[in-house]
C-alpha positions, 0 to 999 in steps of 0.5 A: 865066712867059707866055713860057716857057708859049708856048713850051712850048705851041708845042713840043708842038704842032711835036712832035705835028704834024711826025711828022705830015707826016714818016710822011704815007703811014703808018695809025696804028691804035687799040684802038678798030677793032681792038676793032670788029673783034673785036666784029664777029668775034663778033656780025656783026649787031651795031649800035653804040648811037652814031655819032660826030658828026664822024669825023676825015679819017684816022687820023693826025688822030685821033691828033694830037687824043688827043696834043693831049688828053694834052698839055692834060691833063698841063699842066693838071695839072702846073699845078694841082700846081705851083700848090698846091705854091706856095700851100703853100711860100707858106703854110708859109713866112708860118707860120714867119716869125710 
């Protein structure tokens, strides 16, 4: 397993960063500013209660950050079932040899 595992890992990140630097000039928008927007259409003197500790440098950051997050949180996933689906086989299967 630990070398399939980097593997994969290692796909995922070139799949996430390569588009990246492929569509270099390109503005990958979110829901967020266009949330913003409509929020500012409706009430222009409205002050947001937070400020954001760090703000990515583009666009393109933030969106590499949400797909890495998604990535991490579908493995760790994909873990945690697979990893109770063994223990289960493993658990059914000594119940049955007895």
């Amino acid at each position: 397993m630990g070398k399939s595992w980097i593997i994969i890992v290692l796909l995922v990140v070139t799949l996430t960063v390569v588009p990246l630097f492929i569509n270099q000039g390109s503005e990958f928008a979110g829901a967020d500013g266009l949330a913003e927007e409509a929020i500012i259409e409706i009430n222009p003197d409205y002050q947001p209660w937070f400020a954001p500790l760090w703000e990515p440098p583009g666009g393109e950051t933030e969106s590499l950050l949400f797909a890495l997050q998604a990535a991490l949180g579908a493995g760790f996933l994909g873990y945690y079932v697979g990893l109770k689906r063994g223990r289960t086989k493993t658990e059914t299967g000594i119940m049955q040899s007895k």
